[in-house]
DSSP file (Angstrom, degrees, kcal/mol; ACC not computed):
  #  RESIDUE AA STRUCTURE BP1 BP2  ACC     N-H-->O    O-->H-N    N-H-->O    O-->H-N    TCO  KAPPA ALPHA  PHI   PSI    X-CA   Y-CA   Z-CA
    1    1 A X              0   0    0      0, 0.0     2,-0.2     0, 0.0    52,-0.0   0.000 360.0 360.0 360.0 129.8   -5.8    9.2  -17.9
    2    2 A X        -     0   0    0      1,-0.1    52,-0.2    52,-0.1     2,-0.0  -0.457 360.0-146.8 -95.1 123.4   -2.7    7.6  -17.9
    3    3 A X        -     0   0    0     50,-0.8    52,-0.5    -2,-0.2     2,-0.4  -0.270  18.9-118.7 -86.6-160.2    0.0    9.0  -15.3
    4    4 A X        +     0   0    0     50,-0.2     2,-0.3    -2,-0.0    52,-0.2  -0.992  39.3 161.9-126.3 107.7    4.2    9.1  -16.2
    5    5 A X        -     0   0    0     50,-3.4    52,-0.1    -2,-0.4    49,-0.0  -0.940  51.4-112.1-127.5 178.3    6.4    7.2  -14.1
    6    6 A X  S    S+     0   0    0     -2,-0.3    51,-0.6    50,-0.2     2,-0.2   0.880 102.6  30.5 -43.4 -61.0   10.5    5.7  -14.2
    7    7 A X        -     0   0    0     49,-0.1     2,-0.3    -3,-0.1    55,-0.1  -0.583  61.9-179.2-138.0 136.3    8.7    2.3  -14.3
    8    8 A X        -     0   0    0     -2,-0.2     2,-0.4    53,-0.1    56,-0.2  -0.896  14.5-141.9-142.0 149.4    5.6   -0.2  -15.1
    9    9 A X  B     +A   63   0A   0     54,-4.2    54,-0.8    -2,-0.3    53,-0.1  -0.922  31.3 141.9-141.5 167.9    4.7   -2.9  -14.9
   10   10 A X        +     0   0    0     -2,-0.4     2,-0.5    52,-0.1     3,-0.1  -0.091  47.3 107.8-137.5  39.6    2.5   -6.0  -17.0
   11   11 A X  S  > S-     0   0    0      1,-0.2     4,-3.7     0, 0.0    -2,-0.0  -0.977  74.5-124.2-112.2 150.9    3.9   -9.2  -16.4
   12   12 A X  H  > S+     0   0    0     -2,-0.5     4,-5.0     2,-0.2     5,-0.5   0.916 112.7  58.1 -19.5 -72.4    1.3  -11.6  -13.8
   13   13 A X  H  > S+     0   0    0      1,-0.2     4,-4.0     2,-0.2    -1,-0.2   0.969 112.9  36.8 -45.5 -69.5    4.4  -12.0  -11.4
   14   14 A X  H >> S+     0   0    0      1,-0.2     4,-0.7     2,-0.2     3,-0.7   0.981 109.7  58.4 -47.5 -64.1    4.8   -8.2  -11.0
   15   15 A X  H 3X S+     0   0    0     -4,-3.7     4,-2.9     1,-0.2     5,-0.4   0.951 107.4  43.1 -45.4 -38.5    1.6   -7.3  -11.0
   16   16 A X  H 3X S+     0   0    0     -4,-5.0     4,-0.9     2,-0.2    -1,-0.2   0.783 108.9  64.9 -85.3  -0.1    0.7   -9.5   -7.9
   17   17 A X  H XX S+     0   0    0     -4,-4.0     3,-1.0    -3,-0.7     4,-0.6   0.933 112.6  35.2 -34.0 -88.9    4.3   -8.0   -6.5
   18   18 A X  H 3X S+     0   0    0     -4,-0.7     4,-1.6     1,-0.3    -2,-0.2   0.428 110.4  58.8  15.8 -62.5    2.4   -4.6   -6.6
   19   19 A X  H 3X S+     0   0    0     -4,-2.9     4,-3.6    -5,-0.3    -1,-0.3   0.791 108.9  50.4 -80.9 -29.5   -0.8   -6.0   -5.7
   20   20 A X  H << S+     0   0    0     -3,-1.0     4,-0.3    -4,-0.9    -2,-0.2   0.964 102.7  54.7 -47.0 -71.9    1.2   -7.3   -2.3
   21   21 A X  H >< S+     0   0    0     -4,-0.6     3,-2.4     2,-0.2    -1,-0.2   0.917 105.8  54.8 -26.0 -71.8    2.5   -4.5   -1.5
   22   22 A X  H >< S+     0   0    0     -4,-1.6     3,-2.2     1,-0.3    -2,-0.2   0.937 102.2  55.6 -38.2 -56.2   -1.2   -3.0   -1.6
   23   23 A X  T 3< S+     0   0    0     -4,-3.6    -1,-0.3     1,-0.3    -2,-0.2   0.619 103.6  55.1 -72.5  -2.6   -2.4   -5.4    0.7
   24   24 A X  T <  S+     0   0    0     -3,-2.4    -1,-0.3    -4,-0.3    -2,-0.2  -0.028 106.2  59.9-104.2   1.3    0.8   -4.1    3.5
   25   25 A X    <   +     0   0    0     -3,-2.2    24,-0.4    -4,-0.1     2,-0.2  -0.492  69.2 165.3-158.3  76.4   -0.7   -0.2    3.2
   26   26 A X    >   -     0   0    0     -3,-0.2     3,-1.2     1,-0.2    19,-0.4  -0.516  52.5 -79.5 -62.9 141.1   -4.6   -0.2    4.4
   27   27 A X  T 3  S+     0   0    0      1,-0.2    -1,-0.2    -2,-0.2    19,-0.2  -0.082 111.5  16.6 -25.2 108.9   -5.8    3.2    5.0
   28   28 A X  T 3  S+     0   0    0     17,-4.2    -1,-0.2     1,-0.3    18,-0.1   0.183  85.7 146.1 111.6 -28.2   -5.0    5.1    8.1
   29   29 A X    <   -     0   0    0     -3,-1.2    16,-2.1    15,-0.1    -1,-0.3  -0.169  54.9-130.4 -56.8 139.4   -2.1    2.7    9.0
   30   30 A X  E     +C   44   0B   0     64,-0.3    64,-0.4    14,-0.2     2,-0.3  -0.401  47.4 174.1 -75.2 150.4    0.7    4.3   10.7
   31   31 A X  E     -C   43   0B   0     12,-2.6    12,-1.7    62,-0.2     2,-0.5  -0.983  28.5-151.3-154.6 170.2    3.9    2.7    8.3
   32   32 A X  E     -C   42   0B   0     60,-0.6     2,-0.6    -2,-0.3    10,-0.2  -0.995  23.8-163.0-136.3 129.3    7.4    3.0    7.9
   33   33 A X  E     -C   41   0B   0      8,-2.7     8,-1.7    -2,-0.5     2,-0.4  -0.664  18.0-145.7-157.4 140.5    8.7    2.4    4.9
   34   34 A X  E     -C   40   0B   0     -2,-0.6    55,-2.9    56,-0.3    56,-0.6  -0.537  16.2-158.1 -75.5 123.2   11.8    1.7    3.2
   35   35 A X  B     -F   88   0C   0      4,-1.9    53,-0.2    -2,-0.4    52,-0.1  -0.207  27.6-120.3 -71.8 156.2   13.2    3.0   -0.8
   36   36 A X  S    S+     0   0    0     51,-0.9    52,-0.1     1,-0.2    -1,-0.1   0.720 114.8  61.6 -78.9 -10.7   15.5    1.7   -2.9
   37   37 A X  S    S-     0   0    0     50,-0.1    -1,-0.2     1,-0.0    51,-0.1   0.501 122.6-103.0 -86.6   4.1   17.3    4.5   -2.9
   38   38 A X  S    S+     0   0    0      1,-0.5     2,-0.1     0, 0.0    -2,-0.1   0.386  72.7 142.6 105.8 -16.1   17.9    4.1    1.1
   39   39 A X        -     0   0    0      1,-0.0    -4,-1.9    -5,-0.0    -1,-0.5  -0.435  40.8-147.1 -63.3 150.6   15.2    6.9    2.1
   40   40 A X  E     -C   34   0B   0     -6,-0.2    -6,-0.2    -2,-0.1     2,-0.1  -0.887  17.6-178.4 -97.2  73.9   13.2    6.3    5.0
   41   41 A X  E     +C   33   0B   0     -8,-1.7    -8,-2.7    -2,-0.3     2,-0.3  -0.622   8.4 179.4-109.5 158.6    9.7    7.5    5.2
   42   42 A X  E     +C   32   0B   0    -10,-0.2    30,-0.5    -2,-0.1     2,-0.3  -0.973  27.4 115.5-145.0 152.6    7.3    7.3    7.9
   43   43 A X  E     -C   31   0B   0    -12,-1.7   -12,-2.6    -2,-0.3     2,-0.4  -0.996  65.0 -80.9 170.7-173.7    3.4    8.9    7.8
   44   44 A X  E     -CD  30  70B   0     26,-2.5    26,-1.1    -2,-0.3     2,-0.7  -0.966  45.5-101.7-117.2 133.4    0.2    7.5    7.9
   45   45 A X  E     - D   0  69B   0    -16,-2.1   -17,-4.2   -19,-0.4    24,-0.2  -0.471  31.0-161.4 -55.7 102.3   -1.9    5.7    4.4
   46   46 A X  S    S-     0   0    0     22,-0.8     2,-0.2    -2,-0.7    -1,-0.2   0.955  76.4 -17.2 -40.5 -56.0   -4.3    8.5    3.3
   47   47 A X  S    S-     0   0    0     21,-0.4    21,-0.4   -20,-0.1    -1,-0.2  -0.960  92.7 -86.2-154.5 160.7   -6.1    6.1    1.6
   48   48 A X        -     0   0    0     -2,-0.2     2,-0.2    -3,-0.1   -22,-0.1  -0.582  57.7-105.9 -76.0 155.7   -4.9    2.5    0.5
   49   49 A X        -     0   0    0    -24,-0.4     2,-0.4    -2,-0.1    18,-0.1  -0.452  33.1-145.4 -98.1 134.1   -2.9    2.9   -3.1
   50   50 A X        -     0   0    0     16,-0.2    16,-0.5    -2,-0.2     2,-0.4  -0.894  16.0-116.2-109.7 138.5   -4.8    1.6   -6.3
   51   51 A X        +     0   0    0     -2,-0.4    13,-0.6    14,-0.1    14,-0.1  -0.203  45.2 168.6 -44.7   6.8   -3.2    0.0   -9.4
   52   52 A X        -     0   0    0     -2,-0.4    12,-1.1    11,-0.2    10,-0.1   0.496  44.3 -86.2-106.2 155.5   -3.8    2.3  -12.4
   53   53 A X  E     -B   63   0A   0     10,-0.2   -50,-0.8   -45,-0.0     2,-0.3  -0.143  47.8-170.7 -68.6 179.2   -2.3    2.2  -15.7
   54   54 A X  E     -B   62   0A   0      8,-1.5     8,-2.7   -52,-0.2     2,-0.2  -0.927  13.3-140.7 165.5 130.2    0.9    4.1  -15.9
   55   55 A X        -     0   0    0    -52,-0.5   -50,-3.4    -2,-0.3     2,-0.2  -0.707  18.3-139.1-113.1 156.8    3.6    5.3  -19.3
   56   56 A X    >   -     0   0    0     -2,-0.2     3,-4.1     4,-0.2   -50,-0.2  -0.773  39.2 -96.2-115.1 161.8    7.5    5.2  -19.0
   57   57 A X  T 3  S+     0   0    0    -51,-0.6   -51,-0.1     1,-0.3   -50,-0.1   0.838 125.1  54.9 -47.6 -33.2    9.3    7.8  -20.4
   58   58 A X  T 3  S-     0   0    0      1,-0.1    -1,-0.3     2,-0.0     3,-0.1   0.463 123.4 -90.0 -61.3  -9.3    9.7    5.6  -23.6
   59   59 A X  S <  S+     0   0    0     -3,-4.1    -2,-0.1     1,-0.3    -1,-0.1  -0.101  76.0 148.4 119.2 -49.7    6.1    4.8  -24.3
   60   60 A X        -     0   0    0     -5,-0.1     2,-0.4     1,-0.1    -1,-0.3   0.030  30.9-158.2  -7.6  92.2    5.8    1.8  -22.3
   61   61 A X        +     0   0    0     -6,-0.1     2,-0.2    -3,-0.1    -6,-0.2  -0.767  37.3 101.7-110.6 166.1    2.5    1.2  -20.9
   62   62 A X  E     - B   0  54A   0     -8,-2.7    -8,-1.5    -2,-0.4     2,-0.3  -0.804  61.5 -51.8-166.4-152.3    1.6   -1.2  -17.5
   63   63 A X  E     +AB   9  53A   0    -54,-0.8   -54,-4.2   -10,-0.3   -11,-0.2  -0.802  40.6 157.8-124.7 165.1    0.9   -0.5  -13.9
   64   64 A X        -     0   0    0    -12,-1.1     2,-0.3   -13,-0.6   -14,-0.1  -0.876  23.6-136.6-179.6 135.3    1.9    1.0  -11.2
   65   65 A X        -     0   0    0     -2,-0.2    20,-2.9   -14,-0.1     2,-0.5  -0.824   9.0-145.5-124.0 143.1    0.7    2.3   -8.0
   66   66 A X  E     - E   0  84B   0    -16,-0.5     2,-0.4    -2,-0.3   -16,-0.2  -0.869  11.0-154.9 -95.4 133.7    1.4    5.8   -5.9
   67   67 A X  E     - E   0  83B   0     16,-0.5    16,-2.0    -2,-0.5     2,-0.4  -0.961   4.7-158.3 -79.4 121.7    1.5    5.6   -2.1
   68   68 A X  E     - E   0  82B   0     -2,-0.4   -22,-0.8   -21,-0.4   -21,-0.4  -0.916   8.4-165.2 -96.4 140.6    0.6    9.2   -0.4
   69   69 A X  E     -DE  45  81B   0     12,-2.4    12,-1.0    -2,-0.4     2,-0.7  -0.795  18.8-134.9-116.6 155.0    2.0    9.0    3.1
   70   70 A X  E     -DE  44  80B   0    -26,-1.1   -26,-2.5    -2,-0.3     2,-0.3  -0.982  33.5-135.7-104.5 122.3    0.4   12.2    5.7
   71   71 A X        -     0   0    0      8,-3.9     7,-0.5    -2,-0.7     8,-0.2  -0.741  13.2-142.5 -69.0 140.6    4.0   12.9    7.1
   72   72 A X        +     0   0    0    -30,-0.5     5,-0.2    -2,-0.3     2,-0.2  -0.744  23.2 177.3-101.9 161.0    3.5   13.3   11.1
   73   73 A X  B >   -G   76   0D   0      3,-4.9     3,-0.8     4,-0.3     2,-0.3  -0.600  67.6 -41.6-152.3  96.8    6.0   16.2   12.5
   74   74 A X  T 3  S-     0   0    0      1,-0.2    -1,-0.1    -2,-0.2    27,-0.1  -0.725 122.7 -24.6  99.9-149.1    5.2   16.6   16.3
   75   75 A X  T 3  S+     0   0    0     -2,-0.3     2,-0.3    -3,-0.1    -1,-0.2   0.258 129.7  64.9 -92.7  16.8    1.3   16.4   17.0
   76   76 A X  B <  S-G   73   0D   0     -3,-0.8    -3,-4.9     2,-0.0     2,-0.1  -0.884  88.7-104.0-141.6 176.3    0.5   17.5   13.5
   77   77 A X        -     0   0    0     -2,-0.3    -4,-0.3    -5,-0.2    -5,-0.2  -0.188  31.6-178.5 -79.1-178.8    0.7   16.4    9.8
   78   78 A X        -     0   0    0     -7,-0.5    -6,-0.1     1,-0.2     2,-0.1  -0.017  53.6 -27.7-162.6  32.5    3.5   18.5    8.2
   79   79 A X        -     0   0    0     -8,-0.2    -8,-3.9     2,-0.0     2,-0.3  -0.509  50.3 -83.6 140.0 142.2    3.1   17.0    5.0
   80   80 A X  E     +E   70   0B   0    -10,-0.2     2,-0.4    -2,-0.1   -10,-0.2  -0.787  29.4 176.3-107.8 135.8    2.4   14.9    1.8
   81   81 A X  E     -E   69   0B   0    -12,-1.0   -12,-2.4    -2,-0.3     2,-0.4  -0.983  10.6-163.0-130.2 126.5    4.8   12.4    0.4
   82   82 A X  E     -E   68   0B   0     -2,-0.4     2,-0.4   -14,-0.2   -14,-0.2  -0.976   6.8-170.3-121.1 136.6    3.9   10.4   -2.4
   83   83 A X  E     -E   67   0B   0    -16,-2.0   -16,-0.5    -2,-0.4     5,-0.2  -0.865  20.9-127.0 -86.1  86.1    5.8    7.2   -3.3
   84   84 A X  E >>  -E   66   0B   0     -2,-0.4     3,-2.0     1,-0.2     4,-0.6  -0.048  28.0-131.0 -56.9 128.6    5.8    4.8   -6.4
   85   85 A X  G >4 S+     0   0    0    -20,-2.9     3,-0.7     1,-0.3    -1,-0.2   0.725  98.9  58.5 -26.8 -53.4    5.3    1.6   -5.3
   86   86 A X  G 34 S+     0   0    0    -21,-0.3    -1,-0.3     1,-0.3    -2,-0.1   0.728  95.8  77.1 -81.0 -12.3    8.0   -0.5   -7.1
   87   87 A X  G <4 S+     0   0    0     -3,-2.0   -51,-0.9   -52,-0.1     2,-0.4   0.818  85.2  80.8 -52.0 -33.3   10.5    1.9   -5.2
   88   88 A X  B <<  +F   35   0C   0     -3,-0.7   -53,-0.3    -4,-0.6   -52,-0.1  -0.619  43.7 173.7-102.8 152.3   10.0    0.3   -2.0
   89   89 A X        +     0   0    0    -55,-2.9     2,-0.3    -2,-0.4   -54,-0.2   0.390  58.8  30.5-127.9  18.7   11.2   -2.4   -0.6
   90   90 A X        -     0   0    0    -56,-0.6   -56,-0.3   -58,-0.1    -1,-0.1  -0.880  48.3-163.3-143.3 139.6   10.1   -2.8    3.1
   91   91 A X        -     0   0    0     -2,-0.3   -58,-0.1   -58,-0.2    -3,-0.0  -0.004   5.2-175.9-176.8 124.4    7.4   -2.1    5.1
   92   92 A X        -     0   0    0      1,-0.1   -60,-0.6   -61,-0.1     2,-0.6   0.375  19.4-140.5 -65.0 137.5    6.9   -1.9    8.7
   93   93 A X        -     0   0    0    -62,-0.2     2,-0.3   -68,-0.0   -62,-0.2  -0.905  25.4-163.3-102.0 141.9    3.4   -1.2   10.6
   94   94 A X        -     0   0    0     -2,-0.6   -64,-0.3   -64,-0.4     6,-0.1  -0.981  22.1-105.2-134.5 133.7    4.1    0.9   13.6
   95   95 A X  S    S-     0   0    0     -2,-0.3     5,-0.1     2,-0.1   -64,-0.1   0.270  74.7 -39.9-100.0 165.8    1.8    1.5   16.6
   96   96 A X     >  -     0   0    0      1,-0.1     4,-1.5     3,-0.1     3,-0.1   0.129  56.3-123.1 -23.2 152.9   -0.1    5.0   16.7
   97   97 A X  H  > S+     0   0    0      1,-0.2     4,-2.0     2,-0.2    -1,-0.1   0.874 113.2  47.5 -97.8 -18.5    1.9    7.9   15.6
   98   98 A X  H  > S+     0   0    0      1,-0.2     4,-0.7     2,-0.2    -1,-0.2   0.799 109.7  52.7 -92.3   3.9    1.4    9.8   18.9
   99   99 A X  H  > S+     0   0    0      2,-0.2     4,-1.1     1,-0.1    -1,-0.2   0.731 112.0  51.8 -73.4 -31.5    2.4    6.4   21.4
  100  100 A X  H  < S+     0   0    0     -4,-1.5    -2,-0.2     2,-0.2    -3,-0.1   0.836 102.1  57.6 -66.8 -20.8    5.6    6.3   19.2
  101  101 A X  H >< S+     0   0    0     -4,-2.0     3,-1.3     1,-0.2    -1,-0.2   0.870  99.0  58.1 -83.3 -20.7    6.3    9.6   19.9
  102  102 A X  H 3< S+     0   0    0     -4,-0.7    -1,-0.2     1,-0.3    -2,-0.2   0.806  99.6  60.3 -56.0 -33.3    6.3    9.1   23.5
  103  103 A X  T 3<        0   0    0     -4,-1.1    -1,-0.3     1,-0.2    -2,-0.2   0.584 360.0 360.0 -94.2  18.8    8.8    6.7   23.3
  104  104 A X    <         0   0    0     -3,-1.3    -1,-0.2    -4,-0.1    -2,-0.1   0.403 360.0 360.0 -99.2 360.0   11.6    8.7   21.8
C-alpha cells in the first residue's frame, strides 16, 4: 500500500541520496537531526527507516522513507516524531540520551 507524501523520489541519484541517509539512522541510535524547515529534533531510531513506494499529491509515484524518532523528555520517552526523509538535512550521532543529559 502506497503511503502520501509532499515528495518522491525515482531518479538513481536520489534514490542512493535516501539510501544514505538510511545508512546515518541504525536502530536504537541516539540522533539529532536537522529539517529544512530549521526544526531540530532529537530522539532515538525506533527501528532503522525503509524505502517504500510513496504518491505526491499529484499522482506522482517514487520513494521515500519515514524516520520515527522516540522523543526523550527527562528519563522517559515523551513521544513519537516521525520525519520524511528528504526533509532533512543533517544528522548528528549523539552519545547515550541519559550521559547527555548529565551534561546540561
Amino acid at each position: 500500500m502506497a503511503k502520501y507524501c509532499d515528495h518522491v523520489y525515482s531518479s538513481p541519484q536520489d534514490v542512493a541520496w535516501l539510501e544514505g541517509l538510511i545508512q546515518q539512522l541504525p536502530g536504537g541510535e541516539h540522533v539529532r537531526v536537522t529539517c529544512r524547515d530549521g526544526r531540530i529534533v532529537t530522539g532515538i531510531v525506533s527501528e532503522p527507516p525503509i524505502l517504500q513506494v510513496a504518491e505526491q499529491p499529484d499522482g506522482r509515484e517514487g520513494s521515500n522513507a519515514l524516520l520515527r524518532l522516540e522523543r526523550a523528555g527527562g528519563a522517559t520517552l515523551d513521544g513519537i516524531c516521525d520525519i520524511w526523509l528528504d526533509t532533512i538535512t543533517r544528522v548528528e550521532p549523539l552519545i547515550h540520551p541519559q550521559v547527555s543529559e548529565l551534561s546540561h
